[in-house]
C-alpha positions in Angstrom: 177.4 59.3 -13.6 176.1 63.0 -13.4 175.1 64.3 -9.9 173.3 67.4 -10.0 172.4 69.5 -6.7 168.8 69.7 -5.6 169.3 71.7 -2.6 170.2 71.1 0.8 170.8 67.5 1.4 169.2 66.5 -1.9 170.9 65.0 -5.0 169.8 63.8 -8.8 171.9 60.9 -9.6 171.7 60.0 -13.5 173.0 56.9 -14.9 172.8 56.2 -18.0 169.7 54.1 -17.8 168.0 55.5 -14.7 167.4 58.7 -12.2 167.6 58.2 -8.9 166.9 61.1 -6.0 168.4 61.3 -2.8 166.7 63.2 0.1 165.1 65.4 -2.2 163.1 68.5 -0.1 160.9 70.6 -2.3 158.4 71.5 -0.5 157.3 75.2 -0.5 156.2 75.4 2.9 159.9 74.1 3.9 159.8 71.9 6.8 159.5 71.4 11.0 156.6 73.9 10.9 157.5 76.3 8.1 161.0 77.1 10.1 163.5 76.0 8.0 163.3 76.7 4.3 165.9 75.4 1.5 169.0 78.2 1.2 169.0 79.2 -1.7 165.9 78.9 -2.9 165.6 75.1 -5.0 161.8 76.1 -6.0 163.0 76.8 -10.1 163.7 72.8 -10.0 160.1 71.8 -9.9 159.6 70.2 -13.2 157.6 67.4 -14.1 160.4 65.4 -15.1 162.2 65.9 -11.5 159.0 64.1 -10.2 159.3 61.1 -12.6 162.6 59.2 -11.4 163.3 55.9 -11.4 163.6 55.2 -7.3 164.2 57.6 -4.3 166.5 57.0 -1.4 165.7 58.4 1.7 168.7 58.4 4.7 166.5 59.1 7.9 163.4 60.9 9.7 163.9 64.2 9.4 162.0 66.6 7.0 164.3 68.2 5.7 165.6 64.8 4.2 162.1 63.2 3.7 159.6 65.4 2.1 156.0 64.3 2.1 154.7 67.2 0.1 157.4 66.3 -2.6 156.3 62.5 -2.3 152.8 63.0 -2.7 153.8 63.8 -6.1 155.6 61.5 -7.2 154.0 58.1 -8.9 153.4 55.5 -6.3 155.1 53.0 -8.0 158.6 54.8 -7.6 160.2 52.7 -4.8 162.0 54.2 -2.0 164.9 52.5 -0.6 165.6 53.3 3.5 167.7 52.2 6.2 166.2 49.5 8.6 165.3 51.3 12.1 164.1 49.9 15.0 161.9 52.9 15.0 158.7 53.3 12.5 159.1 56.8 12.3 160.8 57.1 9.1 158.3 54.8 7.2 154.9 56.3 8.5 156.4 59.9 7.4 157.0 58.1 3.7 153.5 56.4 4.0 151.8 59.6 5.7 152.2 60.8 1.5 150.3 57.6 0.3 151.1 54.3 -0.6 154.4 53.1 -1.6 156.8 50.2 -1.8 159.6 50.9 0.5 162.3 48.7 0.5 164.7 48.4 3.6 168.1 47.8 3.7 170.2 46.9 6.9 173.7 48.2 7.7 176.3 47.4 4.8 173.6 45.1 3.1 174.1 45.6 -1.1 170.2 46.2 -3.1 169.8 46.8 -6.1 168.5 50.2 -6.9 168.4 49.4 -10.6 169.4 47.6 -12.8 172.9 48.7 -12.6 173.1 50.5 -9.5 174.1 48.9 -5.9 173.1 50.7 -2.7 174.0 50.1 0.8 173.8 52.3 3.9 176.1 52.7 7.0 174.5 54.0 10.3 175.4 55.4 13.1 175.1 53.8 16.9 171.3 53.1 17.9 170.7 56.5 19.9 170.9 58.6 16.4 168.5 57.4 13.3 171.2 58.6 11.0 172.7 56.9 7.9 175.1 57.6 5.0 174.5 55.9 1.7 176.5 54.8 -1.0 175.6 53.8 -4.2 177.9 52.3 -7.1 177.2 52.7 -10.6 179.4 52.4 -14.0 182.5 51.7 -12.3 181.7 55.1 -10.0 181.1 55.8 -6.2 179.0 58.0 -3.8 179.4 58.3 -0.4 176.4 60.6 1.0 177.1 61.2 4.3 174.0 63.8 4.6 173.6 63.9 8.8 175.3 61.3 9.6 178.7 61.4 12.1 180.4 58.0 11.2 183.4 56.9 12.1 187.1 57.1 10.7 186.9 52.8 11.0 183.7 52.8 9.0 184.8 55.4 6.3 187.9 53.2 5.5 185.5 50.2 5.2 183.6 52.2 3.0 186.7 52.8 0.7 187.9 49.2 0.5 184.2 48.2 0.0 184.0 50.0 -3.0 187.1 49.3 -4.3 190.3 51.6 -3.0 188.3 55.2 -4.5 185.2 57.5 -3.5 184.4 59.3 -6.6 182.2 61.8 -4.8 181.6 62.4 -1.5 179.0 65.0 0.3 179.5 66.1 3.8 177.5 68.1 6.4 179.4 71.4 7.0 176.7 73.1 8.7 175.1 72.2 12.2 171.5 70.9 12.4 170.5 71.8 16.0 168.9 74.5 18.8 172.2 74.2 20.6 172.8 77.0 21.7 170.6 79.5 20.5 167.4 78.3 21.8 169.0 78.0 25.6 168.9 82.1 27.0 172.9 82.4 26.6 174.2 85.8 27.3 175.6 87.3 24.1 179.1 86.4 24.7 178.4 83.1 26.3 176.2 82.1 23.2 179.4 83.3 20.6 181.5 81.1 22.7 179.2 78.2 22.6 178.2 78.7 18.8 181.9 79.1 17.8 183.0 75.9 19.7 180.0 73.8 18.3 181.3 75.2 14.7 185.1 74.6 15.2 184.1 71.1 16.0 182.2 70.4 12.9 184.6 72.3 10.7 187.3 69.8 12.3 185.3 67.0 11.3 185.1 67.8 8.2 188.8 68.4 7.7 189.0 65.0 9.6 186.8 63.0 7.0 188.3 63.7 4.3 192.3 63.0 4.9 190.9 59.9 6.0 188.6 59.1 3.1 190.7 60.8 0.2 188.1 61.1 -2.2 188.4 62.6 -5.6 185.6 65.3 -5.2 184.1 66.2 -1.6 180.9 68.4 -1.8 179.6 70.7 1.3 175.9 70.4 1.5 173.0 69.7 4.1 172.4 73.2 5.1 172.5 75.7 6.2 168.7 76.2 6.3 167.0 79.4 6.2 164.9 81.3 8.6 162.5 83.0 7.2 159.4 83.4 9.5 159.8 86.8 11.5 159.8 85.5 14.7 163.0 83.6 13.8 164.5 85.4 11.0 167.0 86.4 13.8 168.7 82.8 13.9 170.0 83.4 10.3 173.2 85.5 12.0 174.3 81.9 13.2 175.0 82.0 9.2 177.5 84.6 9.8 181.9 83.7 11.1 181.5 82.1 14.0 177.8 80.7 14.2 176.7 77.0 14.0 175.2 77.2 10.4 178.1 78.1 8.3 177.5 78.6 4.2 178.5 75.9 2.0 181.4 78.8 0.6 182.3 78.9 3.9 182.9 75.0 5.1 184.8 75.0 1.4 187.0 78.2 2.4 188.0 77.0 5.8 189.0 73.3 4.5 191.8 75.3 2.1 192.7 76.8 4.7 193.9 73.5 5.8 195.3 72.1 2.8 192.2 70.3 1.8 191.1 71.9 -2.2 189.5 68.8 -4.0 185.9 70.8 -2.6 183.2 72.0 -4.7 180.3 74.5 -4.1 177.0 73.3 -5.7 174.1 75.0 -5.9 170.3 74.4 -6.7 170.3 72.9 -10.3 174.2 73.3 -10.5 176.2 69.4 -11.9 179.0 67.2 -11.2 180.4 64.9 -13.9 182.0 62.2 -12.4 183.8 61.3 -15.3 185.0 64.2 -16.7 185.5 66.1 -13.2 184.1 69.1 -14.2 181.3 71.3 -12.7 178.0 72.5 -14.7 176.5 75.4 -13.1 173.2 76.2 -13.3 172.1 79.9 -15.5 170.1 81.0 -12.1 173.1 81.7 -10.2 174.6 83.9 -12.4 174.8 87.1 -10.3 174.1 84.8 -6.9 176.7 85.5 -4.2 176.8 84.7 -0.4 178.0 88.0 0.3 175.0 89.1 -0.3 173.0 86.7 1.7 171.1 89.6 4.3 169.3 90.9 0.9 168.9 87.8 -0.5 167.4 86.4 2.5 164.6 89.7 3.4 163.5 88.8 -0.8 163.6 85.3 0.1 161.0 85.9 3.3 158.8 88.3 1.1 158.2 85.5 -1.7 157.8 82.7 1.3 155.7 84.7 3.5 152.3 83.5 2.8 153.1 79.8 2.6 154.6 80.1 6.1 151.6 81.6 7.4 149.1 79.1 6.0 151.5 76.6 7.9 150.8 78.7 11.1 147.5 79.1 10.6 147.1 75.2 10.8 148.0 75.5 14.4 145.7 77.2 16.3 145.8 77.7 20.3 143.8 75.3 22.1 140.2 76.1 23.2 140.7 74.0 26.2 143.0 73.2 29.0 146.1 71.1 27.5 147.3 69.8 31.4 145.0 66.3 31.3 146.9 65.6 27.6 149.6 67.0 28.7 149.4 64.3 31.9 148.4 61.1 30.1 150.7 61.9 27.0 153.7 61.9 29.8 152.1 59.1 32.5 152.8 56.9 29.0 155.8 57.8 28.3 157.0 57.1 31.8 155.7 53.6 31.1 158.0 53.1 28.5 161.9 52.3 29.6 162.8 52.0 33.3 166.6 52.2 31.6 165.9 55.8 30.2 164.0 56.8 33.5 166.5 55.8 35.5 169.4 57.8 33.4 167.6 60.6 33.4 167.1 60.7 36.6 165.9 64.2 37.2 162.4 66.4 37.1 162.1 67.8 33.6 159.6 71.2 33.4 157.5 72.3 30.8 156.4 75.7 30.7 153.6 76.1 28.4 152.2 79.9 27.5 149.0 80.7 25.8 145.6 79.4 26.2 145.4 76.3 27.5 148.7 76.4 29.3 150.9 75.9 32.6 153.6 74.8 34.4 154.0 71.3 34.6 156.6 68.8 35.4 157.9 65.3 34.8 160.0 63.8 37.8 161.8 60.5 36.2 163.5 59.9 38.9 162.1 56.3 40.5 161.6 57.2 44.2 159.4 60.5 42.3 158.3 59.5 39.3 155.5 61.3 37.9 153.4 63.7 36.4 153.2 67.1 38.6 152.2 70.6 38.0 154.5 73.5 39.1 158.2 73.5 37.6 160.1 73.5 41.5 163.5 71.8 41.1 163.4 70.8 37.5 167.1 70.5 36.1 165.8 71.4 32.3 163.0 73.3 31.7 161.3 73.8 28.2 159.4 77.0 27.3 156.9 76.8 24.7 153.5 77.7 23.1 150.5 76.1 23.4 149.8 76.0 19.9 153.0 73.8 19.5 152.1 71.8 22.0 149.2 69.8 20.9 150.2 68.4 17.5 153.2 66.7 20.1 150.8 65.5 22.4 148.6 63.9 19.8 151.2 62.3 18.0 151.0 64.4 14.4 154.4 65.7 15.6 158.1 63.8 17.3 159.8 65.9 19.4 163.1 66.1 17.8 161.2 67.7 14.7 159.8 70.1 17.0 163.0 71.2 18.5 164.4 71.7 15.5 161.9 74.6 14.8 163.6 76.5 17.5 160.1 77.8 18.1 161.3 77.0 22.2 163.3 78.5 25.0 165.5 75.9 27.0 167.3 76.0 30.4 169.2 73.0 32.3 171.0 73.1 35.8 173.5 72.0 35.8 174.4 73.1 31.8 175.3 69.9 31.0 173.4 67.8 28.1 171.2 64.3 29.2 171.4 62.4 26.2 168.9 60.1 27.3 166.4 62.3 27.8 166.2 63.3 24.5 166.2 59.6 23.1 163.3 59.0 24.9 161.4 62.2 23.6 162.3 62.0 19.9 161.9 58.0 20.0 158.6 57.6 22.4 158.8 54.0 20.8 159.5 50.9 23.2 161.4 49.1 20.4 163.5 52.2 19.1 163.9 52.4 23.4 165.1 48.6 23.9 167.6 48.8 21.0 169.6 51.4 22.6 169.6 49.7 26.1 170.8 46.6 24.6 173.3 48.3 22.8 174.8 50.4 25.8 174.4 47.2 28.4 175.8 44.8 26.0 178.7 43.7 28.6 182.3 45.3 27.3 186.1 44.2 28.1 188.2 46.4 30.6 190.5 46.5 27.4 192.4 49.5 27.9 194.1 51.8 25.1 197.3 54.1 25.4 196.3 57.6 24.1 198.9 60.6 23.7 198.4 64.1 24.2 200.0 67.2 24.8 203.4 65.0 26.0 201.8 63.1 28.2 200.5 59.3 27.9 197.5 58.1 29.4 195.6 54.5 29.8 192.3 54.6 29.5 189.1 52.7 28.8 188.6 50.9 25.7 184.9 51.9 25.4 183.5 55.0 26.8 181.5 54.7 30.1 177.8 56.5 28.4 177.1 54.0 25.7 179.9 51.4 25.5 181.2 52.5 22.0 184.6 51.8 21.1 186.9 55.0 21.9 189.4 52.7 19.6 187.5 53.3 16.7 185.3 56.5 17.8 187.6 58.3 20.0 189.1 61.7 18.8 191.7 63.9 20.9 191.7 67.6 20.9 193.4 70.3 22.5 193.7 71.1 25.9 193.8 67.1 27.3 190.2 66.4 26.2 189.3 62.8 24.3 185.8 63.1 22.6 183.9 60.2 21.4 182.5 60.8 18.8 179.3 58.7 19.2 177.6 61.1 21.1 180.0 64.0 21.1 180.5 63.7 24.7 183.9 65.2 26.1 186.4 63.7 28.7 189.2 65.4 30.4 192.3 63.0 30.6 193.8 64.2 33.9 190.5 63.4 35.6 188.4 61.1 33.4 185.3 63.7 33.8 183.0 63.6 31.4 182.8 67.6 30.4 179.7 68.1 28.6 177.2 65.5 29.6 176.1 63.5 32.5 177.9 59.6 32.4 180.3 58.2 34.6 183.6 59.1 34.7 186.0 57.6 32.5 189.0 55.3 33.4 192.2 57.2 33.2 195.6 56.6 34.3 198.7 58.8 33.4 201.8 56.4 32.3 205.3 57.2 31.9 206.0 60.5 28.9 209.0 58.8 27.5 207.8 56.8 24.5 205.3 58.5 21.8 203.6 55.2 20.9 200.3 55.5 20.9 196.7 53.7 19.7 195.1 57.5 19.8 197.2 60.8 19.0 
């Protein structure tokens, strides 16, 4: 088995009798709008024998993952293999290409790529459209993990699954999110916040692999690069301390803690599995990451004119957005009582340009409804019109559009409403009803012992926001905080608070310091 690096999140998996891509993103006008583009530049990979593989496999929804530009070239009969959601979004984006088989696999069930090759995907819980893959071949593993958090229970499954040994195994070192930049932070605030969100991923990392022990472990799936003007500024996030961290630099710091079996791959750059020895690619001959602020201006020069022909296909409105704007939101209000009801607060939208206002949408049920004005809203997006209508008539999801960072946020309190986002990036009644079943699915008062910092607490089994098992998804950190790792929601053990979103509290009681057994350390 050779893997070779396409960039990003994307892979080139040759077997001896087949090629098989993985999240492959090509596409020149790089993706949510022409704000992110592939870092380093993947372009020189283009070839007309990358577009003939056997079969493609494609993890989840996001574009940076599922490229349409890329599929559009590729032969329809090339299957793509995809995780089952309960949300269509991921197959219309395939489809929105032209026709193609797609074949859909549900958690931990085994296809056959081809002949040969075994596939099966683990996701994560219903609120996140994320999956890893892995796929077996000649007596070797991969374990792509691409976006997707899982869980130290499901990696060990993952091992034993595939016989006692991941052969290779890719990893996200770099964030994939607008938190915090895109929320008005004071400078120092916003290091803080950046620097805590990174320290958390970095200790992820750290934590997937002593659990899964793989022979090779490869930071990839960003960062991304910024190369419109208006946002060229977010590529200091790339820099110690921000959220989007180099793939050098997610390598470095794992060493740091003992962990060396890491390699850097760049575009075009191979793995042999069998050998264990790394091909690099000619084109990175003088390439360095310290030298990333040059690279990056060159970079924006040679993109510039494909990013604005991807601006240019969104012009202001000629007309007042607010009865849109109204209906699109009077529907969505329609969809899930259980999401209304958890959101539970008036959300603003403050919309500049032609065409624009401020408007509102109260969820709470003794309010609910469409309003204009933005008085007492606890979040409050700001964003251009021109943005706004290819949301409103469906050509773009929300999360995609956050993820341009083309927005200014605020919330009162600070404190994340995880709902509130499911129902904006899903906007789907079915995607909707499998994440209310799966956080009012009825769950034991089952307690677990958890240690930290000397002290011993009982708490609940499953965390109060969603139900999932703190067990299997529960992670304790410094300062007397247990995280699930679900939803990356915090919880302070001397209170139970939850510390960075809004859910109950959770169960806590201290019990005697004397022994050190304990389920969660």
């Amino acid at each position: 088995m050779r893997i070779t690096a396409l960039g990003h999140a994307g892979l080139k998996v040759e077997t001896s009798n087949a090629t098989i891509l993985l999240d492959p993103w090509m596409s020149p006008e790089g993706a949510f709008q022409g704000a992110w583009q592939q870092f380093p530049d993947n372009s020189h990979l283009i070839t007309d024998e990358l577009l003939r593989p056997d079969a493609i496999v494609i993890s989840h929804e996001h574009l940076d993952h599922v490229d349409p530009w890329f599929l559009a070239r590729v032969a329809p009969e090339v299957p793509v293999f995809i995780p089952h959601y309960p949300s269509p979004t991921l197959t219309e984006k395939i489809l929105a290409a032209g026709p193609r088989r797609i074949v859909e696999a549900r958690e931990w069930e085994t296809v056959e790529v081809v002949p040969g090759v075994s596939l099966f995907f683990v996701s994560e819980p219903p609120m996140n459209h994320d999956s890893a893959m892995v796929l077996q071949a000649e007596g070797y593993s991969l374990l792509n993990m691409n976006d997707a958090r899982l869980f130290p229970v499901q990696l060990r499954q993952i091992r034993q699954r595939v016989g006692g040994r991941v052969d290779f195994f890719t990893l996200q070192g770099a964030g994939a999110s607008w938190y915090p930049m895109c929320y008005g932070y004071p400078p120092e605030e916003h290091r803080v916040h950046s620097r805590k969100k990174r320290m958390s991923k970095f200790a992820y990392c750290q934590k997937v692999m002593q659990v899964l022990e793989p022979v090779v472990g490869l930071a990839f799936a960003g960062p991304p690069a910024f190369l419109d003007d208006e946002l060229f500024h977010h590529n200091a996030e790339m820099s110690e301390g921000g959220i989007f961290p180099d793939q050098a630099q997610v390598v470095d710091w794992l060493a740091t803690r003992g962990i060396d079996n890491t390699v850097v791959l760049l575009p075009g750059d191979a793995w042999d599995v069998s050998t264990r020895t790394k091909h690099a690619d000619p084109q990175w001959a003088t390439f360095s990451f310290s030298h990333r602020d040059a690279y990056l201006r060159d970079y924006a020069e040679q993109r510039r004119d494909a990013i604005q022909a991807v601006r240019a296909r969104y012009p202001a409105p000629a007309a007042s957005l607010w009865e849109p704007f109204r209906q699109y939101f009077t529907n969505l209000l329609a969809l899930s009582p259980y999401f209304n009801e958890r959101i539970a607060m008036r959300v603003g939208f403050e919309i500049t340009g032609p065409g624009g206002g401020d408007w509102s949408v109260d969820f709470r049920p003794e309010h609910q409804g469409v309003h204009e004005g933005l008085e007492g809203c606890g979040y409050t997006y700001r964003l251009e019109s021109r943005w706004l209508v290819p949301i409103l008539d469906g050509r773009t999801p929300w999360e995609d559009f956050f993820l341009t960072l083309r927005f200014e946020a605020r919330r009162n309190p600070d404190l994340y409403n995880d709902h509130l986002l499911g129902l904006l990036k899903f906007a789907d009644r079915e995607a909707l009803d499998a994440v209310e079943a799966f956080e009012s699915t009825p769950k034991s008062d089952e307690r677990i012992t958890v240690h930290s910092e000397g002290q011993r607490y009982s708490v609940s089994r499953y965390c109060p926001h969603a139900g999932s098992d703190l067990l299997l998804a529960g992670e304790v950190l410094p300062g007397g905080i247990l995280r699930c790792l679900a939803h990356h929601y915090d919880f302070d053990l001397r209170s139970g608070a939850c510390l960075t979103g809004t859910c109950p509290a959770l169960k806590v009681d201290p019990l005697a310091a004397e022994s050190r057994e304990s389920d969660l350390t």
